[in-house]
DSSP file (Angstrom, degrees, kcal/mol; ACC not computed):
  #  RESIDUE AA STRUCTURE BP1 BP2  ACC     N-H-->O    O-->H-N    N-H-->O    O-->H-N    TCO  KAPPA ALPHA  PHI   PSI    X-CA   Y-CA   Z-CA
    1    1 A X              0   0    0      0, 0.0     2,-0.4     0, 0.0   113,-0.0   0.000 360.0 360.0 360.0 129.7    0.0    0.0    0.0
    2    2 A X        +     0   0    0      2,-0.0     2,-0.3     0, 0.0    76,-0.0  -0.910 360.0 158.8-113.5 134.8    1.7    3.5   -1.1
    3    3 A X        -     0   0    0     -2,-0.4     2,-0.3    77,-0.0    77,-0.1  -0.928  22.7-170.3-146.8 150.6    0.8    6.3    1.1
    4    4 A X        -     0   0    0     -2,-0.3     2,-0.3    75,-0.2    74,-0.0  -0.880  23.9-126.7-155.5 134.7    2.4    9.3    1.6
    5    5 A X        -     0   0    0     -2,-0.3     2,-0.3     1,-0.1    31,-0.1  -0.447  32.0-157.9-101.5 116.9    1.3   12.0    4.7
    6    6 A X    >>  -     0   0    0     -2,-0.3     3,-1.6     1,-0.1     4,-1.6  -0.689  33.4-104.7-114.0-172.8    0.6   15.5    3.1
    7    7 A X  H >> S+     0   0    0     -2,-0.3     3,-1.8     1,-0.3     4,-1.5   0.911 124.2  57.6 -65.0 -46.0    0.7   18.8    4.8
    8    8 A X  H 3> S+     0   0    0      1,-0.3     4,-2.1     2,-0.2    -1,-0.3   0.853 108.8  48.7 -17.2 -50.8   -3.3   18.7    4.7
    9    9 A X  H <> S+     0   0    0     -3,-1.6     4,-0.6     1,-0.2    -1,-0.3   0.808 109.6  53.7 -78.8 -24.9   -3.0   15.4    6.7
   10   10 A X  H <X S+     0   0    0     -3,-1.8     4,-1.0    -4,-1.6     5,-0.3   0.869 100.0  53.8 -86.5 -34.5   -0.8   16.8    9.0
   11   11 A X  H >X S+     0   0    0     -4,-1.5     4,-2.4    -5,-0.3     3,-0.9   0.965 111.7  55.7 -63.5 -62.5   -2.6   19.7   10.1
   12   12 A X  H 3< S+     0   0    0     -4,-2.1    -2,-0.2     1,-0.3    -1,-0.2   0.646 107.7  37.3 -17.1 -45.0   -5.4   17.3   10.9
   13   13 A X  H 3X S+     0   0    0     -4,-0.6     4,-0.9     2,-0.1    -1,-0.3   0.310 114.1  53.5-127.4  12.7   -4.2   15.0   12.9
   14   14 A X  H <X>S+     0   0    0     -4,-1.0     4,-3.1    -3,-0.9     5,-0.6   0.609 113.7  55.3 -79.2 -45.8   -1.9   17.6   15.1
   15   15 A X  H  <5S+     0   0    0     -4,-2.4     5,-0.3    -5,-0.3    -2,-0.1   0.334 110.5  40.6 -56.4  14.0   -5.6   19.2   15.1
   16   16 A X  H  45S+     0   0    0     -5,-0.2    -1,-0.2     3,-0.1     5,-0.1   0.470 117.2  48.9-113.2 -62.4   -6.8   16.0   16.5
   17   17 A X  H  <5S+     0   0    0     -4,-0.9    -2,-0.2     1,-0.1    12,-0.1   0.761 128.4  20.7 -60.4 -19.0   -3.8   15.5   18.9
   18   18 A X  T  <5S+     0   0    0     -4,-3.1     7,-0.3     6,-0.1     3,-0.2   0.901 132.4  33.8-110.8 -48.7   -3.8   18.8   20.4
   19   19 A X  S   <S+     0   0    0     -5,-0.6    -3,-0.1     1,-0.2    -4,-0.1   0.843 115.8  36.0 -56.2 -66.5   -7.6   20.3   19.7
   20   20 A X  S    S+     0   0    0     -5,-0.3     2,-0.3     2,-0.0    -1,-0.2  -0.185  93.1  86.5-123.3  46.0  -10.2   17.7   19.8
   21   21 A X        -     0   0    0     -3,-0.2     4,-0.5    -5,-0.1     0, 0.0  -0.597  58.0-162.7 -82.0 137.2   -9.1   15.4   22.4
   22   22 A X  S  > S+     0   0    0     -2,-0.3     4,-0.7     2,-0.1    -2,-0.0   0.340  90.5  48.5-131.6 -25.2  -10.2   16.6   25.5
   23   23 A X  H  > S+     0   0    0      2,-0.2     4,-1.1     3,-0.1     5,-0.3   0.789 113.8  49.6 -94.3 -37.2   -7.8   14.5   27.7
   24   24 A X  H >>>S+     0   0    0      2,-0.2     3,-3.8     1,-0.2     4,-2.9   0.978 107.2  55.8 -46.0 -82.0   -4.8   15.8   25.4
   25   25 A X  H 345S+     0   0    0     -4,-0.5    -2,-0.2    -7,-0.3    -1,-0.2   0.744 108.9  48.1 -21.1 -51.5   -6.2   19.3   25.9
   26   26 A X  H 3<5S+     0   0    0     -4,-0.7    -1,-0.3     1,-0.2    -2,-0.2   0.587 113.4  47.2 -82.2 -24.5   -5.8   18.5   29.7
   27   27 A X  H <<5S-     0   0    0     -3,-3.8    17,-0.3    -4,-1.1    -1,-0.2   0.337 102.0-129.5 -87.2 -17.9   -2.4   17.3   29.3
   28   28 A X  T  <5 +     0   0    0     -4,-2.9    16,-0.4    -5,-0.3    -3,-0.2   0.759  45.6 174.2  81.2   9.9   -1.1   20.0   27.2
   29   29 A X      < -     0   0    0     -5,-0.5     2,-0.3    14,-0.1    14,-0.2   0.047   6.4-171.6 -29.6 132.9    0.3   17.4   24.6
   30   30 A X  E     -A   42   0A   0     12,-2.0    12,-1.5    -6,-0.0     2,-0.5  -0.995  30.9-103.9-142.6 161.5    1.7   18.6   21.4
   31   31 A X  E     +A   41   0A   0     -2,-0.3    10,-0.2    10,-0.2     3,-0.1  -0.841  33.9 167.6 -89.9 110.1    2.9   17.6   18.4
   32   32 A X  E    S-     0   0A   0      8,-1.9     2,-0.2    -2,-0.5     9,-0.2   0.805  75.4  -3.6 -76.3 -70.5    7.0   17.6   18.0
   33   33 A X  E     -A   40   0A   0      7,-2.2     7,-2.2    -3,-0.2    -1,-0.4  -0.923  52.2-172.1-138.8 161.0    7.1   15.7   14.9
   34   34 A X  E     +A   39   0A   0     -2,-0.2     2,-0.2     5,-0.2     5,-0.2  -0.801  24.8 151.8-152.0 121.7    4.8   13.9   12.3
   35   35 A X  E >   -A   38   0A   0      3,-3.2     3,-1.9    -2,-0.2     2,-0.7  -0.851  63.4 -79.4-142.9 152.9    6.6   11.8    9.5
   36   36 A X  T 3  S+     0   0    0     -2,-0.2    38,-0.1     1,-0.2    39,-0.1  -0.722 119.1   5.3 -85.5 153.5    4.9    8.8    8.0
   37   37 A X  T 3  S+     0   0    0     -2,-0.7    72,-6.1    37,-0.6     2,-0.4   0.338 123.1  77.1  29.2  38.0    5.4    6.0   10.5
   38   38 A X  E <   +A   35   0A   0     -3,-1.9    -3,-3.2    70,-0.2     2,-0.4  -0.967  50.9 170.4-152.4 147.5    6.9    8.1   13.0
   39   39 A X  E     -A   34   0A   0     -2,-0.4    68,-2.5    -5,-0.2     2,-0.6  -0.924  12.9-165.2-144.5 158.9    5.6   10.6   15.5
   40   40 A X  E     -AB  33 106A   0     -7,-2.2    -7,-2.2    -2,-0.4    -8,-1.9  -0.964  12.3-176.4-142.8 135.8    7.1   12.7   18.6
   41   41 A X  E     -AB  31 105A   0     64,-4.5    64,-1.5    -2,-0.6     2,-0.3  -0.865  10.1-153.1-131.3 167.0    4.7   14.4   21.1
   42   42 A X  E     -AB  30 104A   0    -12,-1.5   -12,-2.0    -2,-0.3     2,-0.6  -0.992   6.3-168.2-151.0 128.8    5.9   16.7   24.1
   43   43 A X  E     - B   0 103A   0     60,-1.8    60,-1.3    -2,-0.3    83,-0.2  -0.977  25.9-126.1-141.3 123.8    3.8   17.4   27.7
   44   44 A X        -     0   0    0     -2,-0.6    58,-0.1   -16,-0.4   -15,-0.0  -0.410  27.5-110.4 -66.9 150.5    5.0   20.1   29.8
   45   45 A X        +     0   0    0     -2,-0.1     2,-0.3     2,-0.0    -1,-0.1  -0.354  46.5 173.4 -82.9 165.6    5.6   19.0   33.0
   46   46 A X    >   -     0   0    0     55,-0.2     3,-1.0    -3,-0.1    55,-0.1  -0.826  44.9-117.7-165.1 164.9    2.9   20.6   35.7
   47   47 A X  G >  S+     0   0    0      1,-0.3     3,-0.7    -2,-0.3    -2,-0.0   0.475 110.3  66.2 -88.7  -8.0    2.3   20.0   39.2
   48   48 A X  G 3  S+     0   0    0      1,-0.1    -1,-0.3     3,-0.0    -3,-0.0   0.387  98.1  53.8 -72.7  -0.4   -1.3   18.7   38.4
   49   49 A X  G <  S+     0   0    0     -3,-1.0    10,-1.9     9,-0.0     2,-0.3   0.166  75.0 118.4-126.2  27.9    0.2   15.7   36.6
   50   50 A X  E <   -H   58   0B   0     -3,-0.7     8,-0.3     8,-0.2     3,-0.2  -0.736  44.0-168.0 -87.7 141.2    2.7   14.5   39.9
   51   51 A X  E    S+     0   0B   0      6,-1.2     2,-0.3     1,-0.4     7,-0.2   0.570  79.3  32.5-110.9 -11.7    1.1   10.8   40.6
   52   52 A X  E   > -H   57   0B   0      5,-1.9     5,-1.0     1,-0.1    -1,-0.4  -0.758  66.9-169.7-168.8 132.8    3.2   10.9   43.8
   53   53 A X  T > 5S+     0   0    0     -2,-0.3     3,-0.6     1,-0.3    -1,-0.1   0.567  82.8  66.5 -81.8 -30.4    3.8   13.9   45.7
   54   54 A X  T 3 5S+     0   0    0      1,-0.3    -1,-0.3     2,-0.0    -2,-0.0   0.913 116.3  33.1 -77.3 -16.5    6.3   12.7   48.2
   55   55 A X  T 3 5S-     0   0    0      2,-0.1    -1,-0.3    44,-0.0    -2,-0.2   0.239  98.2-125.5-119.8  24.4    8.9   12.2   44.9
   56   56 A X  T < 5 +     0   0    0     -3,-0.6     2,-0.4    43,-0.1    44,-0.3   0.860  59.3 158.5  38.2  69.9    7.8   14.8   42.9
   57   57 A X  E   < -H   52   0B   0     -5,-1.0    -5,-1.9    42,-0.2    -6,-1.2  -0.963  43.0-117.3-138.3 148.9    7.3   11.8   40.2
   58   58 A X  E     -H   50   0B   0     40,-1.9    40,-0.3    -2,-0.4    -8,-0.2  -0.417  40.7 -88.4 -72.4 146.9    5.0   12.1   37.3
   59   59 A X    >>  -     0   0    0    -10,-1.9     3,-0.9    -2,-0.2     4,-0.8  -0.513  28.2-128.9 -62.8 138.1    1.7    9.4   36.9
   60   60 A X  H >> S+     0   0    0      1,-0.3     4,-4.1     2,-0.2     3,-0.8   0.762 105.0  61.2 -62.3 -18.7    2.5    6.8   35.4
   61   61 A X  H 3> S+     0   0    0      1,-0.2     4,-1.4     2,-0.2    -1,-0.3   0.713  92.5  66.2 -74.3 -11.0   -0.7    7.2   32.8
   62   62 A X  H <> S+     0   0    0     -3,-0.9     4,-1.0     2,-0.2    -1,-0.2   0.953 112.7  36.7 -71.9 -36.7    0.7   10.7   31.6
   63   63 A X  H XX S+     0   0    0     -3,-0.8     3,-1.2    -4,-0.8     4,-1.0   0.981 118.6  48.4 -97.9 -44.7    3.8    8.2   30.1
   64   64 A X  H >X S+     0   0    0     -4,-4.1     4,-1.2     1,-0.2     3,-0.7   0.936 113.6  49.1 -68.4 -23.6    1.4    5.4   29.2
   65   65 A X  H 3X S+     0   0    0     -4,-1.4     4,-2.0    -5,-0.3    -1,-0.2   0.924 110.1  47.7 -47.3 -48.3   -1.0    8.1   27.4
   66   66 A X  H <X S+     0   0    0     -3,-1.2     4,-1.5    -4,-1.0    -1,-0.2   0.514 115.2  47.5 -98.1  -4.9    1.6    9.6   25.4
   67   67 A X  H <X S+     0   0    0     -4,-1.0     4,-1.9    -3,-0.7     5,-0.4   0.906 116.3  43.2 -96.5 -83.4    2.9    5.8   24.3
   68   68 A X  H  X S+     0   0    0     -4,-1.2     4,-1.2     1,-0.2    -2,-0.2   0.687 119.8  44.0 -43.8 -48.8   -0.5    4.6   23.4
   69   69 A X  H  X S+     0   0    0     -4,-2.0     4,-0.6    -5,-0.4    -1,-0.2   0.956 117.1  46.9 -61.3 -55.7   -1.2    8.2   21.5
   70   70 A X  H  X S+     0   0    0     -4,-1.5     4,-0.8    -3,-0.3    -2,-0.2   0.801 116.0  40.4 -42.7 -42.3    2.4    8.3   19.7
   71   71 A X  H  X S+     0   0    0     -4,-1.9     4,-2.5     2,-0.2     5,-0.2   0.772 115.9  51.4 -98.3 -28.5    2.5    4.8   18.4
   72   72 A X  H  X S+     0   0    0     -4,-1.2     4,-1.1    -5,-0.4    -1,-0.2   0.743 111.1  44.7 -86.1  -7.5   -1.2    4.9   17.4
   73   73 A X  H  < S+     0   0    0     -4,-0.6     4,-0.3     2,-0.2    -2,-0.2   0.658 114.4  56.1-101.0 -11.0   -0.9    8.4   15.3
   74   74 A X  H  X S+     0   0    0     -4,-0.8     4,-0.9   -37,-0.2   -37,-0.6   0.966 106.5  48.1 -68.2 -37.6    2.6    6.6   13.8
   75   75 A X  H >< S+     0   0    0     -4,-2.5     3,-1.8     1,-0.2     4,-0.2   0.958 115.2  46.1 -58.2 -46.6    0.5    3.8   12.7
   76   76 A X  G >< S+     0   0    0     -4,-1.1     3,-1.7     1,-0.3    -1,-0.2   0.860  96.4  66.3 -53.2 -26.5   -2.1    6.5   11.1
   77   77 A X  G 34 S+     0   0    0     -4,-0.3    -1,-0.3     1,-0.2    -2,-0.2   0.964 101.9  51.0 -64.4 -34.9    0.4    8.3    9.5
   78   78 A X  G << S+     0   0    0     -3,-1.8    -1,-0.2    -4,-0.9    -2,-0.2   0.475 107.8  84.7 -76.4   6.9    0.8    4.7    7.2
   79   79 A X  S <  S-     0   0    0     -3,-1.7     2,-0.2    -4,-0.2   -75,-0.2  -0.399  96.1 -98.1-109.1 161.3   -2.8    4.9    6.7
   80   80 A X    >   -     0   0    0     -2,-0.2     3,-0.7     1,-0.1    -1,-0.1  -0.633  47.6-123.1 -67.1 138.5   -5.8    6.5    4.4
   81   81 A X  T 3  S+     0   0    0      1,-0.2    -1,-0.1    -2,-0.2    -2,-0.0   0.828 113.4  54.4 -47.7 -49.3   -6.8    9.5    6.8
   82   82 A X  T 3  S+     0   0    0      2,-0.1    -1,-0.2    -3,-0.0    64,-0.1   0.151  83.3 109.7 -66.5   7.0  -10.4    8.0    6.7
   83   83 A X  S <  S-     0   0    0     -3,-0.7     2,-0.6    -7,-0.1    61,-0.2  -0.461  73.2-125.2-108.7 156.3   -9.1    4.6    7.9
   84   84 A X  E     -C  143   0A   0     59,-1.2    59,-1.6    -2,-0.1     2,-0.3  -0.875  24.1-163.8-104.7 115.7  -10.2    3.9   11.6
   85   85 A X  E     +C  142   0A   0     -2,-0.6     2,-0.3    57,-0.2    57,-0.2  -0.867  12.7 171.2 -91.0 146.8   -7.3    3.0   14.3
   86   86 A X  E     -C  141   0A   0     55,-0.9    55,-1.7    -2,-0.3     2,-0.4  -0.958  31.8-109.8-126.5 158.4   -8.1    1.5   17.4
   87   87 A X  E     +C  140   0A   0     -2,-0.3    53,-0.2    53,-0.2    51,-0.0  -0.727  34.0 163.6 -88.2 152.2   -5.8    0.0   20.2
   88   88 A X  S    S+     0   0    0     51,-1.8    52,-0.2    -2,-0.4    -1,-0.2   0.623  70.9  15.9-112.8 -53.4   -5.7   -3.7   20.9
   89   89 A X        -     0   0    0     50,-1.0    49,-0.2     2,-0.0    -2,-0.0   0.575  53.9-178.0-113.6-123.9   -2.7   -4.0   22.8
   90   90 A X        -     0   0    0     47,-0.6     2,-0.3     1,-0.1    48,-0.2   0.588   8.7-168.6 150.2 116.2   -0.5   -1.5   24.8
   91   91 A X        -     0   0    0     46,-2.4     2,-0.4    45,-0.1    -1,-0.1  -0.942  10.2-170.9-108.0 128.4    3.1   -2.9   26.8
   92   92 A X        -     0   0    0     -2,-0.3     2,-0.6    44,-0.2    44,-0.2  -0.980  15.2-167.2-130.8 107.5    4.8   -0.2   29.3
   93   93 A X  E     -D  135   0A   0     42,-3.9    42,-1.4    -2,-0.4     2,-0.7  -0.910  11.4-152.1-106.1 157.9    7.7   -0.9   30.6
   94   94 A X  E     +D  134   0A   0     -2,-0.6    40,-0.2    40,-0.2     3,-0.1  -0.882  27.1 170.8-106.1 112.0    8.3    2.0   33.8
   95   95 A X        -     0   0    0     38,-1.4     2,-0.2    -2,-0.7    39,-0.2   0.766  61.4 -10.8 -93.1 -44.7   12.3    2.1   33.6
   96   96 A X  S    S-     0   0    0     37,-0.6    -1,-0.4    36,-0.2     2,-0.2  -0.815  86.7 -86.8-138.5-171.6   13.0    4.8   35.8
   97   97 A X        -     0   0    0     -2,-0.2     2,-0.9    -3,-0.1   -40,-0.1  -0.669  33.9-127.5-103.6 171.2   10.6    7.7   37.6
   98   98 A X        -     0   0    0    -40,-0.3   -40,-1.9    -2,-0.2     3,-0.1  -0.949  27.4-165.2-108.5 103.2    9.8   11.1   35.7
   99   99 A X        -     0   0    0     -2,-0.9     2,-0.5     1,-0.2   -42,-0.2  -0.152  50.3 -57.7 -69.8-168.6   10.7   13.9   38.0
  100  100 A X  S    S+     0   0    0    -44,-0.3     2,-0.3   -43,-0.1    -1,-0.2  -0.477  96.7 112.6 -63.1 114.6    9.4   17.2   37.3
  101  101 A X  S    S-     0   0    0     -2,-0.5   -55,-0.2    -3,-0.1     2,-0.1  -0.920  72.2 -91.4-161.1 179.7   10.6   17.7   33.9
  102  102 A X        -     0   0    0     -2,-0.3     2,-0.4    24,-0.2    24,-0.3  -0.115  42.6-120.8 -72.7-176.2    8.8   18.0   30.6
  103  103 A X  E     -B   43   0A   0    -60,-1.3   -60,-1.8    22,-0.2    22,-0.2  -0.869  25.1-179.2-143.0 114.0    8.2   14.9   28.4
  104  104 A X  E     -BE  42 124A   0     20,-3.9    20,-1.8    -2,-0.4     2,-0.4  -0.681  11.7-174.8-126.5 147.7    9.3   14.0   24.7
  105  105 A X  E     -BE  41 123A   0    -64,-1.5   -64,-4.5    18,-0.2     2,-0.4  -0.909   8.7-156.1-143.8 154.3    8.0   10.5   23.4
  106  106 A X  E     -BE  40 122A   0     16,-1.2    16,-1.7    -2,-0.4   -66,-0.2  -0.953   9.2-165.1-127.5 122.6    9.2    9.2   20.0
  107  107 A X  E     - E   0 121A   0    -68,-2.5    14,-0.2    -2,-0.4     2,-0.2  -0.387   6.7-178.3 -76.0 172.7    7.2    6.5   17.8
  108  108 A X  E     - E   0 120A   0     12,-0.6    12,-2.5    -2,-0.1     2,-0.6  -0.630  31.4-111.5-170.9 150.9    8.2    4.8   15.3
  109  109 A X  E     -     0   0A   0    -72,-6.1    10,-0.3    10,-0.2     3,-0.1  -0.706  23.5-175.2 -84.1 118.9    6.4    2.6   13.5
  110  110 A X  E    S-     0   0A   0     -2,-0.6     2,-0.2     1,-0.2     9,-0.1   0.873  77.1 -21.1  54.2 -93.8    7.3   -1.6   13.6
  111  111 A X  E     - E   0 118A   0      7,-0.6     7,-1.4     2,-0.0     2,-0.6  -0.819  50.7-160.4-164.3 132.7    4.9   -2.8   11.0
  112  112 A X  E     + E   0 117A   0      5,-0.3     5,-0.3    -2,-0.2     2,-0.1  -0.934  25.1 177.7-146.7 101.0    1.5   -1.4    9.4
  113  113 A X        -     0   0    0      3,-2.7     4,-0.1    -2,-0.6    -1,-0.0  -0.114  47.9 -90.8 -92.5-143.3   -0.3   -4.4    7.9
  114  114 A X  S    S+     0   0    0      1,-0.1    30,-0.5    -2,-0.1     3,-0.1   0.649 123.7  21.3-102.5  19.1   -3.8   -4.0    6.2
  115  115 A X  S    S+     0   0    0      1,-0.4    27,-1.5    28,-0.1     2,-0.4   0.552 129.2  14.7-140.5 -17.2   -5.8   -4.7    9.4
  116  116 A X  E     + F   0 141A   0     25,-0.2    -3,-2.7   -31,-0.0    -1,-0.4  -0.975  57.4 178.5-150.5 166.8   -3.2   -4.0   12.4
  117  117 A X  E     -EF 112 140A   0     23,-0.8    23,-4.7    -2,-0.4    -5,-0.3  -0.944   7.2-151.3-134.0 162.5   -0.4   -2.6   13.0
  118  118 A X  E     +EF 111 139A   0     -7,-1.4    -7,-0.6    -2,-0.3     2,-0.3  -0.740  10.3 177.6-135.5-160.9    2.3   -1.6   15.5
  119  119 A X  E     - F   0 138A   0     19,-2.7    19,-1.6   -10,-0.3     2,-0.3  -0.993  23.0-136.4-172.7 174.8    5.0    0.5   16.7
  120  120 A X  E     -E  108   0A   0    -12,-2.5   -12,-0.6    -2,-0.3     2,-0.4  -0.833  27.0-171.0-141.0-176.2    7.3    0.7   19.8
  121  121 A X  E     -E  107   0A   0     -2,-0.3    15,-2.0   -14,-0.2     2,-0.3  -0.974  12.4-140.1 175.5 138.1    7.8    4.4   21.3
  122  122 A X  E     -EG 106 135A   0    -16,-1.7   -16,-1.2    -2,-0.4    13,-0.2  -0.982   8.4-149.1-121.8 118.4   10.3    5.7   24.0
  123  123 A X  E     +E  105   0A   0     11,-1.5   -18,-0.2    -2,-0.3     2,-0.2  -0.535  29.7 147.6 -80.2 155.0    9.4    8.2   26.7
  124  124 A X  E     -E  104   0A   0    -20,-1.8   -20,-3.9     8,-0.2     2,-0.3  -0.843  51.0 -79.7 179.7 165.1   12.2   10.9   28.3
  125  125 A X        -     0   0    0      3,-0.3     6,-0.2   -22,-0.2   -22,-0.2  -0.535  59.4 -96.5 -96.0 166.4   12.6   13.9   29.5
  126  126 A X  S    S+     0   0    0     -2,-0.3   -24,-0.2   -24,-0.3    -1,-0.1  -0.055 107.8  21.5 -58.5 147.5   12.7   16.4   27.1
  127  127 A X  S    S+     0   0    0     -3,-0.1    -1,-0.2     2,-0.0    -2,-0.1   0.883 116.6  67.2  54.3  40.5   16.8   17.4   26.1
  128  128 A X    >   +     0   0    0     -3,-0.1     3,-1.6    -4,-0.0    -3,-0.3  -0.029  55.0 166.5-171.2  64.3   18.1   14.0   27.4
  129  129 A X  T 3  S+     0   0    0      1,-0.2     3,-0.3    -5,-0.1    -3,-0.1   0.178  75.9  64.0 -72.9  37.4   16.8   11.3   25.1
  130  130 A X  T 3  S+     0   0    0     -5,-0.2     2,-0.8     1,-0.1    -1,-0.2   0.750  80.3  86.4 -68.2 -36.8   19.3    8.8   26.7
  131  131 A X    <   -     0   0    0     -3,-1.6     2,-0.5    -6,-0.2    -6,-0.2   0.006  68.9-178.8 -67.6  24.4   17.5    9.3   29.7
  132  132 A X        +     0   0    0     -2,-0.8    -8,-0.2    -3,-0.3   -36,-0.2   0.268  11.6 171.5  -8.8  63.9   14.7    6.4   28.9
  133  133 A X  S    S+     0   0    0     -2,-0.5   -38,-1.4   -38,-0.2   -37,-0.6   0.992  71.5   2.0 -57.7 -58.5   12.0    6.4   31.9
  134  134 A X  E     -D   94   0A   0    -40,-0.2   -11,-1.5   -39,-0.2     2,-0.3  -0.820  56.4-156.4-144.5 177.1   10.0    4.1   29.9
  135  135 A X  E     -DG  93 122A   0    -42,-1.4   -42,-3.9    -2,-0.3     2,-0.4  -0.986  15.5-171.8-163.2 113.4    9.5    1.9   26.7
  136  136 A X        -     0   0    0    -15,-2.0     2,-0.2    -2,-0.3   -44,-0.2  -0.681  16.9-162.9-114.3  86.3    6.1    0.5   25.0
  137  137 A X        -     0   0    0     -2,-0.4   -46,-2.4   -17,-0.1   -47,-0.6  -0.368  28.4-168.3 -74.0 123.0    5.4   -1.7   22.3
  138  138 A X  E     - F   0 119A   0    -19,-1.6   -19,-2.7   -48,-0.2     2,-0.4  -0.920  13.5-144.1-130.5 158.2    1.3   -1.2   20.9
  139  139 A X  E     - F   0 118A   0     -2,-0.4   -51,-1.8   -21,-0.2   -50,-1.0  -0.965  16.1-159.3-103.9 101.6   -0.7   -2.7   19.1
  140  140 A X  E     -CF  87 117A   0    -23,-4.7   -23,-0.8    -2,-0.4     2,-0.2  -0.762  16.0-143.8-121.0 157.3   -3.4   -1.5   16.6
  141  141 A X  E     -CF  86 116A   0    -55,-1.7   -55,-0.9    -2,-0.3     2,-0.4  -0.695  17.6-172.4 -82.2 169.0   -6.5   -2.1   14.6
  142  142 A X  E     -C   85   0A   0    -27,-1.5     2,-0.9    -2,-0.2   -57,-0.2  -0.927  11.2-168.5-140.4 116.2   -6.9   -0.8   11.6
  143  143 A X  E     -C   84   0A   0    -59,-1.6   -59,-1.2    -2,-0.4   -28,-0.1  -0.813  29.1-132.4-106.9 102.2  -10.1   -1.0    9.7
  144  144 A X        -     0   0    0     -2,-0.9   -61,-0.0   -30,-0.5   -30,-0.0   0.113  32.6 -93.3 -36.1 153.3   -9.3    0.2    6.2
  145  145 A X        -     0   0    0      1,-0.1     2,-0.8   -62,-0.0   -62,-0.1   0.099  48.0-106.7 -37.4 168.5  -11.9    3.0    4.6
  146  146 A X        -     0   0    0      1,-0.1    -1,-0.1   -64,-0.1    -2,-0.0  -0.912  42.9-101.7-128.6 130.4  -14.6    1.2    2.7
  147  147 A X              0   0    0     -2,-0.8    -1,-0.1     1,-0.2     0, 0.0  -0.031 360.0 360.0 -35.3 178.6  -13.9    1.7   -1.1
  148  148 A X              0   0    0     -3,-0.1    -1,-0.2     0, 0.0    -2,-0.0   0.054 360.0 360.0-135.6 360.0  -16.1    4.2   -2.6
């Protein structure tokens, strides 16, 4: 399947990730990069998104959100716009804790068949990807557009 993401599509689905999301919106998520089968999103750190106060450590769902969001907008990016993704799977490993800092995670996409695909995705804080805090492998459906 030959696909190729144009600037239309990209304005779309960063208007999806940042806009018309509601839980994105609430996490302040943004769009870093969008390439086809690779994507990078950014959440500013803020003291409403510490999951435990005595270590000034992020929740662990801000990292698994932003793994499950990344790897399912690289898979789209291999896709027809109109095509539906859903998640199936979603693996988190916690490597280390997220102090207060900001937050970069990087897709990239695995393998995009025509009914699922996946991708594997690294969280860090932002200006130190060495620093891994965590690592996800997902899973998606894809149910293709229906020909016209």
């Amino acid at each position: 399947m030959e696909h190729s993401l144009t600037t239309k599509d990209f304005t779309y689905f960063r208007a999806i990730i940042e806009e018309q999301i509601p839980f994105h919106r609430l996490l302040g998520v943004k769009v870093r990069f969008l390439g086809e089968g690779v994507c990078t999103l950014y959440v500013p750190f803020r003291e409403e998104l510490v999951g435990d106060s005595m270590r000034s450590t992020l929740h662990g769902g801000v990292l698994s959100t932003l793994i499950v969001t990344c790897g399912g907008f690289a898979v789209w990016s291999m896709c027809n716009f109109n095509d539906k993704i859903s998640t199936i799977d979603m693996r988190v490993d916690y490597l280390r804790p997220a102090f207060d800092s900001d937050l970069v995670a990087e897709s990239r996409v695995r393998f995009v068949g025509n009914r699922v695909g996946n991708a594997h995705t690294v969280v860090y804080p932002d200006g130190a990807p060495d620093n891994i805090l965590a690592e996800g492998r997902s899973v998606y459906n894809i149910k293709r557009e229906s020909p016209r």
